[in-house]
C-alpha positions as CSV (number, residue, x, y, z in Angstrom):
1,X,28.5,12.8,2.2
2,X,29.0,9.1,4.3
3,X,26.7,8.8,7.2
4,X,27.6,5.4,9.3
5,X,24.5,4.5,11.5
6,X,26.0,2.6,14.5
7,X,24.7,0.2,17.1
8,X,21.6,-0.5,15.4
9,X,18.5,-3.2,14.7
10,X,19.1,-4.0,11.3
11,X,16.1,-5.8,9.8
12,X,16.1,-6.5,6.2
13,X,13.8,-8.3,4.4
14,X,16.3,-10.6,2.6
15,X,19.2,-10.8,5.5
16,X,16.7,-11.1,8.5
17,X,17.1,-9.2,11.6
18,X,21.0,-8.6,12.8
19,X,22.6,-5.9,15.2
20,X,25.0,-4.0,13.7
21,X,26.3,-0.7,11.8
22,X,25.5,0.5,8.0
23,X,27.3,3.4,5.9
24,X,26.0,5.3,3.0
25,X,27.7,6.9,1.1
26,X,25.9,9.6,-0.7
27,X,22.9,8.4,-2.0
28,X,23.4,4.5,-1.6
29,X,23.7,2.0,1.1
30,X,27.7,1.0,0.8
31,X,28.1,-1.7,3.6
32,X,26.5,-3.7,6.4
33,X,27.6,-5.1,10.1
34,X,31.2,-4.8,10.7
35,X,33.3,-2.4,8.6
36,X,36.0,0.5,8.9
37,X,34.2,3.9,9.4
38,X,35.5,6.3,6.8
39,X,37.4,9.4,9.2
40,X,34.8,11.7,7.3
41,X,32.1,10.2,8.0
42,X,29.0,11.5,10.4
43,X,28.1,9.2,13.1
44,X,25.0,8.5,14.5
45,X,24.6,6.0,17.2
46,X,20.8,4.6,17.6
47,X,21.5,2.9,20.7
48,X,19.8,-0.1,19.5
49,X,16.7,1.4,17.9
50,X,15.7,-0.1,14.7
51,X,16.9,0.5,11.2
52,X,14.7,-0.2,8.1
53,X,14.0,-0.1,4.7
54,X,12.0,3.0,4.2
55,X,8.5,1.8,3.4
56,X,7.0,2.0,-0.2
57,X,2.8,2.8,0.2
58,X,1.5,1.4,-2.8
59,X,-1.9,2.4,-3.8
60,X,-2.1,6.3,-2.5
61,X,-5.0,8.3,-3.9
62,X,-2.8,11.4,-2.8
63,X,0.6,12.9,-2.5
64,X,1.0,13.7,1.1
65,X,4.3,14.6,2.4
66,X,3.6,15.3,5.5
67,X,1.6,11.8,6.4
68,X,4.4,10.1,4.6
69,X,7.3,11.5,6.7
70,X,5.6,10.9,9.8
71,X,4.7,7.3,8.8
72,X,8.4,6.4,7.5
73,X,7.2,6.6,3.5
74,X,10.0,7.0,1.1
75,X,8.1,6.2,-1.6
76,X,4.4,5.9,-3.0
77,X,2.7,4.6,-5.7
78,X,-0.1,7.2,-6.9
79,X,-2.9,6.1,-8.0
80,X,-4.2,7.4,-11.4
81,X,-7.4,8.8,-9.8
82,X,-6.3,12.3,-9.6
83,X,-7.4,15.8,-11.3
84,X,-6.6,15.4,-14.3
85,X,-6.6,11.7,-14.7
86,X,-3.2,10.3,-14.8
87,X,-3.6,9.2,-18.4
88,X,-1.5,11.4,-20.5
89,X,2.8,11.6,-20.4
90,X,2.8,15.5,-19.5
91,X,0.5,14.7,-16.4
92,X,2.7,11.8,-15.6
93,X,6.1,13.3,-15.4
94,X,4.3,16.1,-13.2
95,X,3.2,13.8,-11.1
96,X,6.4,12.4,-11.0
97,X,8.4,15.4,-9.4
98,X,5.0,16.4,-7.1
99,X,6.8,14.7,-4.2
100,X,10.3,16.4,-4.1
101,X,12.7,17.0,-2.1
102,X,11.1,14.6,0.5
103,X,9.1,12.2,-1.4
104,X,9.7,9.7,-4.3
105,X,6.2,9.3,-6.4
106,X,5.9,6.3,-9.2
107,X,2.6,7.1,-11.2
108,X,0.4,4.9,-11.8
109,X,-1.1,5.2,-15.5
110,X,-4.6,4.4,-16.3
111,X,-5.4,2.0,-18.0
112,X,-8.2,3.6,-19.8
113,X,-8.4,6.5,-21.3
114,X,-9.6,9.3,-18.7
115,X,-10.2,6.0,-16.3
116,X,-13.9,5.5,-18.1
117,X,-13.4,2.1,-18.7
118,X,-13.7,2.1,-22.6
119,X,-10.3,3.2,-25.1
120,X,-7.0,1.3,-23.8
121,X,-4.6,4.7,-22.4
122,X,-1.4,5.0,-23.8
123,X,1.0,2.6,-21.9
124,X,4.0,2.4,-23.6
125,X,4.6,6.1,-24.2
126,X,3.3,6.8,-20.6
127,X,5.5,4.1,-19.4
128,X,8.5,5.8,-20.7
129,X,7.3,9.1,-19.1
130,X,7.4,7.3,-15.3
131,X,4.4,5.3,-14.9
132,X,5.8,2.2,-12.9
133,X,2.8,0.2,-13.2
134,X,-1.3,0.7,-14.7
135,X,-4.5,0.6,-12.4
136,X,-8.1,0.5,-13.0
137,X,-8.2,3.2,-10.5
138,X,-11.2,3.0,-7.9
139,X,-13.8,0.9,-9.9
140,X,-14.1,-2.6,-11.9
141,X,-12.9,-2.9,-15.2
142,X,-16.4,-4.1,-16.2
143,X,-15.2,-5.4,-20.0
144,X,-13.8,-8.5,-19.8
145,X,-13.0,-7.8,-23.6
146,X,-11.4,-4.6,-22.4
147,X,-9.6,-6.2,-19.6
148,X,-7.8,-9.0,-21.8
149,X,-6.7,-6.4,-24.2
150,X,-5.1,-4.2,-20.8
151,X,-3.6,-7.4,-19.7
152,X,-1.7,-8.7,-23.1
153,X,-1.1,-4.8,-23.7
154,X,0.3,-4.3,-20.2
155,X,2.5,-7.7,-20.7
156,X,4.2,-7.0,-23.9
157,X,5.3,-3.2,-22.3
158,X,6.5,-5.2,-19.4
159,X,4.3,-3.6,-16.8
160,X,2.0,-5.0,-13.6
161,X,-1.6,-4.1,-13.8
162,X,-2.8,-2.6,-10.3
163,X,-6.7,-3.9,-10.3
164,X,-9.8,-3.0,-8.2
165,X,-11.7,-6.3,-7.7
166,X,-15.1,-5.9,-6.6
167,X,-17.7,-6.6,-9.7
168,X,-19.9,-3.4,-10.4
169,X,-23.0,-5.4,-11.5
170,X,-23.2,-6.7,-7.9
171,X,-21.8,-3.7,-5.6
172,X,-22.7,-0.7,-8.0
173,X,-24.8,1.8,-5.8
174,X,-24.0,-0.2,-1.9
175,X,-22.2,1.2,0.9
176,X,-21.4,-2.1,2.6
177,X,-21.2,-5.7,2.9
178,X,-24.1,-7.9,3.0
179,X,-24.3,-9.2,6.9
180,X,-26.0,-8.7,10.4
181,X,-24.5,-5.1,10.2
182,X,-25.9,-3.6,7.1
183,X,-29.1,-5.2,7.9
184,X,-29.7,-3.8,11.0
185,X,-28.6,-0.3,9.4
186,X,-31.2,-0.4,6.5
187,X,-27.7,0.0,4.5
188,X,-27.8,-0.8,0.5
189,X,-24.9,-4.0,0.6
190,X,-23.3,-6.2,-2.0
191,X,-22.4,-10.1,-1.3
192,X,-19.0,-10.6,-0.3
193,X,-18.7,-13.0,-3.4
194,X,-18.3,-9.3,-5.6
195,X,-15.0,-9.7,-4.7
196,X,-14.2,-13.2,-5.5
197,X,-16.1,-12.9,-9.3
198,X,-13.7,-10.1,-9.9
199,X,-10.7,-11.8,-9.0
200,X,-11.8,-15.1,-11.0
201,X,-12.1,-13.2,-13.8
202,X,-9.4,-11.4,-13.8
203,X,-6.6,-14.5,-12.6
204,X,-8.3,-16.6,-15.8
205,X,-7.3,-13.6,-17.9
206,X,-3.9,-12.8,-16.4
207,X,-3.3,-17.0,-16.9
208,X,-4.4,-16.6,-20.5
209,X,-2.7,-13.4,-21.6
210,X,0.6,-14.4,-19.2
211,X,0.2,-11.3,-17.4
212,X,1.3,-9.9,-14.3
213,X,-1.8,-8.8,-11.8
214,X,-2.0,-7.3,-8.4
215,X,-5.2,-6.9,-6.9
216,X,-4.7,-3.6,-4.8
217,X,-6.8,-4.9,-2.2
218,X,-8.0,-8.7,-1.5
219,X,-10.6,-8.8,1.8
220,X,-12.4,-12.4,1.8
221,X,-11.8,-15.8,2.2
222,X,-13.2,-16.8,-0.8
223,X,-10.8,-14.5,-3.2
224,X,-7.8,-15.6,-0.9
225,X,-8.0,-19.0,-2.1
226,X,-8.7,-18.1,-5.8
227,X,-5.3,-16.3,-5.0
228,X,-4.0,-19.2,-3.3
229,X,-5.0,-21.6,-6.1
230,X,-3.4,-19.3,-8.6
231,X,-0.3,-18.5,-7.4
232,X,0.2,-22.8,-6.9
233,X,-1.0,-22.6,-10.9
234,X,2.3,-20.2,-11.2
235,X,-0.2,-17.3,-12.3
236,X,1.6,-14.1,-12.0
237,X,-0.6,-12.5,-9.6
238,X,-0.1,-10.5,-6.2
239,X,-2.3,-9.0,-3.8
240,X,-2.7,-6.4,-1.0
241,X,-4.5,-5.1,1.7
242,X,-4.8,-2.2,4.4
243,X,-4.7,-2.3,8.3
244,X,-8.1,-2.0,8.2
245,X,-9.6,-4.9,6.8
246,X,-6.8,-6.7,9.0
247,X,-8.1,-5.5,12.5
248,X,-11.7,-4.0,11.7
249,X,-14.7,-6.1,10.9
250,X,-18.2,-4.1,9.4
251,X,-19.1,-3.8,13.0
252,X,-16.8,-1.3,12.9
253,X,-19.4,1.0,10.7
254,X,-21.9,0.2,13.9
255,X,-23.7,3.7,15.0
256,X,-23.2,5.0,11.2
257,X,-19.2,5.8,11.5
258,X,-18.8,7.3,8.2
259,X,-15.1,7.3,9.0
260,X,-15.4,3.1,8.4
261,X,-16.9,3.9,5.1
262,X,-14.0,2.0,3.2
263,X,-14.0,0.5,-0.7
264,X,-14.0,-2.2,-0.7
265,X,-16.1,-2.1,2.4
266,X,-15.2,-4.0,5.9
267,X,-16.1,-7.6,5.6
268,X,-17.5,-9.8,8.3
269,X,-15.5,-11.7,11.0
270,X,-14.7,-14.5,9.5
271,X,-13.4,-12.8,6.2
272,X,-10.9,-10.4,8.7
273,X,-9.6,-13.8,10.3
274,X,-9.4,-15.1,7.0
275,X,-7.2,-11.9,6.1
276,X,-4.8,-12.9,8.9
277,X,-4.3,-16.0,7.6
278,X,-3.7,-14.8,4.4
279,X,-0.9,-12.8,5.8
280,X,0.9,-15.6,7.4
281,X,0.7,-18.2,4.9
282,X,2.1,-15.7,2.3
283,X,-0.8,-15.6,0.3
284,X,-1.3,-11.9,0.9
285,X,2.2,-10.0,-0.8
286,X,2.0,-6.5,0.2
287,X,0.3,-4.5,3.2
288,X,-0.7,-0.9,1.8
289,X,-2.2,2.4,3.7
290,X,-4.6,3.1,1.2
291,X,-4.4,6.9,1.7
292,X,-7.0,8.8,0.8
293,X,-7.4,11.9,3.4
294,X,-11.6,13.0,3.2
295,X,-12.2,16.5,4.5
296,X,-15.8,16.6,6.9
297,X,-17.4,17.8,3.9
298,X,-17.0,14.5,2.8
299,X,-17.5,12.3,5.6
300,X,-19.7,14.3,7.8
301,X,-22.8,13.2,5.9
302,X,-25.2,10.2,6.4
303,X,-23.8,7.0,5.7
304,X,-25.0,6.2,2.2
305,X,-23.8,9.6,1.0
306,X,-20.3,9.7,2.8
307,X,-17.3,9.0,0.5
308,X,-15.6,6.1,0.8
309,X,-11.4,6.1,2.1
310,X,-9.3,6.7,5.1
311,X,-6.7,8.4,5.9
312,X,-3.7,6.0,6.6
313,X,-0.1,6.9,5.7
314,X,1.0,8.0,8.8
315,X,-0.7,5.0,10.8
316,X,0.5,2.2,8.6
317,X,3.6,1.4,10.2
318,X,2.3,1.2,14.0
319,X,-0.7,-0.5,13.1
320,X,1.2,-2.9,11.0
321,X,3.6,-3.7,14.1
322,X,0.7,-5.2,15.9
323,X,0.9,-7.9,13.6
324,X,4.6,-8.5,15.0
325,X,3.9,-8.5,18.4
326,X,0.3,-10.5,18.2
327,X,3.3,-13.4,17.1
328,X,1.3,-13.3,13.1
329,X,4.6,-12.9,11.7
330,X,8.4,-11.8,12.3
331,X,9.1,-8.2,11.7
332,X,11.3,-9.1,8.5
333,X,8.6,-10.4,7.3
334,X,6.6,-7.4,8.0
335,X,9.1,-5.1,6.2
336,X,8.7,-7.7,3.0
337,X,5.2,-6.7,3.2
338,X,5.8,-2.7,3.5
339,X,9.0,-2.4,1.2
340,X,10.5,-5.2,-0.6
341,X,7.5,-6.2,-2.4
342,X,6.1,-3.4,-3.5
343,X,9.5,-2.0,-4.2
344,X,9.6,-5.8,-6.4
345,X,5.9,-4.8,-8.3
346,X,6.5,-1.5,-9.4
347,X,9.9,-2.6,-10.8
348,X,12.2,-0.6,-8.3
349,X,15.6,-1.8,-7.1
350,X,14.7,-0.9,-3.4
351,X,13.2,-2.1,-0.3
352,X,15.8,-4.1,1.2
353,X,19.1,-2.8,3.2
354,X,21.4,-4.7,0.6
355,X,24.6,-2.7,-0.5
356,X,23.8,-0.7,-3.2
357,X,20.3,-0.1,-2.8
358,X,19.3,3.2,-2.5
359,X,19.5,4.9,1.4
360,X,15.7,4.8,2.0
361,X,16.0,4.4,5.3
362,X,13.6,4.8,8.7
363,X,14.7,4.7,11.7
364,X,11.9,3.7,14.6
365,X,11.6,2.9,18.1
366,X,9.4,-0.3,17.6
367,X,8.4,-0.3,21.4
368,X,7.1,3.1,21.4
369,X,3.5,4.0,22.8
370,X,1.0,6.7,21.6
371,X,-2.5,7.3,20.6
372,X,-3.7,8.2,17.2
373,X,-5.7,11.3,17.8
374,X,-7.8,12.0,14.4
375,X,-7.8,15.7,15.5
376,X,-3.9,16.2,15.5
377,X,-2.6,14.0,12.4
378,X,-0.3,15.5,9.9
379,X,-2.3,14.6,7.2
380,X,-4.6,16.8,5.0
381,X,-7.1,15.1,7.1
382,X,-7.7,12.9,9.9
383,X,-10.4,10.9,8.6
384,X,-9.0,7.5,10.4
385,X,-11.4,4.7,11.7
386,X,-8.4,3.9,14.4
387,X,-9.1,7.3,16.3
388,X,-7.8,7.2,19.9
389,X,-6.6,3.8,19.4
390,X,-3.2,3.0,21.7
391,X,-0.4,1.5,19.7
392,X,3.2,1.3,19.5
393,X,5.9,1.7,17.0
394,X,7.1,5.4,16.5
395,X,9.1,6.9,13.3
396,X,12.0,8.4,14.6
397,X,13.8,9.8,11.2
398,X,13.1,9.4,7.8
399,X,16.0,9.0,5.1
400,X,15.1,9.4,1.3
401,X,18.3,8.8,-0.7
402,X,20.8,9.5,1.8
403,X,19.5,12.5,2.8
404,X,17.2,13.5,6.3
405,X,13.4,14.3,5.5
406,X,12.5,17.2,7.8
């Protein structure tokens, strides 16, 4: 089947942003801009909306169709932390196919055995059952001994380790960051340094072993430029972060909002305008939803008892827009940040609208307004700290491999 999308907003991460047609054919993008329409193909005419690379979420503590489709995710990353743990290759290839028709899912392996932080997991052979990449999961790798082995174990099977950087000793048992906030709250709090002696330790190893790194999530100024430094160093390291450590401070967990209860948790002003920085100076490689829906028997409870995660697939897009129209950074950029990097981590030849590539495709009226209304998302759950927030940017269609997700 050839579908030719006409009259659209082409933004690619690699060609910029151009106006335009694009054909697939099948399951692949087969040209670009001007071309002869194939007699048999269907047209559809977006009347100047915007065309995209369908955006790759990774880091997702669930598989959630529904949030994905309504966010414009083609593709996530899972995160090992699921029941059972994704540590065996059985588990994996399940895990695998969980997603279709409408959802591609790339495990990620643990890299310990049942994710306890003590026997190495089985990379290679889970590698070659679909594991794209291996992660610590939630916590810190607390063995640096353990950690070196992951790293030169990880390097020689050609894989990315996918880290959680916040050091146990110091944040073990604390529901936010030390500050005003947690203070006044009477909440348990670790330094914001936690971060930055996990990623230290972590960068040294990934320089000695010549390993490749990605720190799911990097939230203070003082880890950004240990990623900075490294990156100049050429270490092979990358790092991410969600929407809400780019627009929330820990004021945001003011009056007890369990639904702010985030890990790592939200870091003080100066750390989220450090984040910002860190997104337009290229330091930061990969903006990620960090989906992980929390019924309200998990977050209505007191603070220091709620779980930590937020709900965030189908919000990702729109939030990430602001960042677009606040002048941060162009929206080719943006889709660099959502698609062609993560596509470019996990080892996928995706992410970009290059001929070829696979037809993972949104299509979204950038300009759109609405209101994220906890009570009415698609998700398993609407545990979102952004309820009735105003933005804009709305998902129009979804295309995963050629084909409409309904």
């Amino acid at each position: 089947m050839k579908t030719a999308f006409l009259n659209a907003q082409l933004v690619c991460p690699i060609a910029g942003v151009t106006n335009g047609n694009l054909l697939v054919n099948g399951e692949i993008i087969a040209a670009i801009g001007d071309f002869e329409i194939p007699a048999d193909a269907q047209r559809i005419d977006l009347a100047g909306k915007t065309l995209a690379p369908a955006l790759i979420d990774l880091g997702v503590f669930a598989v959630d169709k529904a949030a994905c489709r309504a966010g414009g995710i083609a593709r996530v990353g899972l995160m090992p932390d699921q029941s059972p743990v994704l540590d065996d290759p059985g588990i994996i290839r399940r895990a695998a196919l969980s997603g279709k028709p409408a959802l591609w899912v790339h495990p990620l392996a643990a890299a310990t055995r049942g994710l306890e932080g003590q026997d190495l997991g089985e990379m290679a052979i889970n590698a070659s059952a679909g594991a794209r990449a291996v992660a610590t999961g939630r916590g810190w790798l607390a063995s640096s001994g353990t950690m070196r082995k992951l790293l030169a174990y990880a390097r020689d099977c050609g894989l990315v380790v996918v880290v959680h950087a916040e050091d146990g000793g110091l944040a073990q048992g604390t529901v936010a960051t030390e500050g005003e906030t947690a203070t006044r709250h009477g909440l348990p709090a670790a330094p914001a340094i936690a971060e930055a002696l996990a990623v230290a330790r972590d960068l040294i190893l990934a320089e000695e072993t010549g390993a490749r790194v990605h720190f799911r999530q990097v939230t203070t100024a003082a880890a950004f430029d240990l990623v900075r430094a490294a990156k100049r160093r050429g270490v092979g390291v990358t790092c991410g972060i969600t929407p809400a450590h780019l627009l929330l401070s820990d004021i945001a967990i003011s009056d007890f909002r369990t639904f702010a209860r985030l890990s790592p948790p939200l870091r003080d002003e100066s750390d989220r305008q450090a984040a910002l920085a860190a997104v337009k100076d290229g330091t930061i490689d990969v903006i990620a939803s960090g989906h992980d829906p929390r019924g309200p028997e998990a977050k209505r409870l007191p603070f220091t008892d709620a779980e930590p995660g937020m709900s965030g697939a189908e919000t990702l897009l729109a939030l990430s827009l602001g960042l677009v129209r606040d002048g941060l950074i162009p929206i080719e950029r943006l889709f660099a940040l959502l698609a062609a990097n993560p596509a470019k981590i996990l080892g996928l030849k995706t992410g970009t609208l290059a001929a070829g590539s696979p037809a993972d495709l949104v299509v979204l009226d950038a300009g759109a307004p609405w209101q994220i209304e906890a009570e009415n998302m698609v998700a398993r759950a609407g545990n979102t700290p952004f309820d009735r927030l105003p933005v804009q940017g709305k998902v129009l269609r979804l295309y995963k491999g050629g084909s409409p997700v309904d």
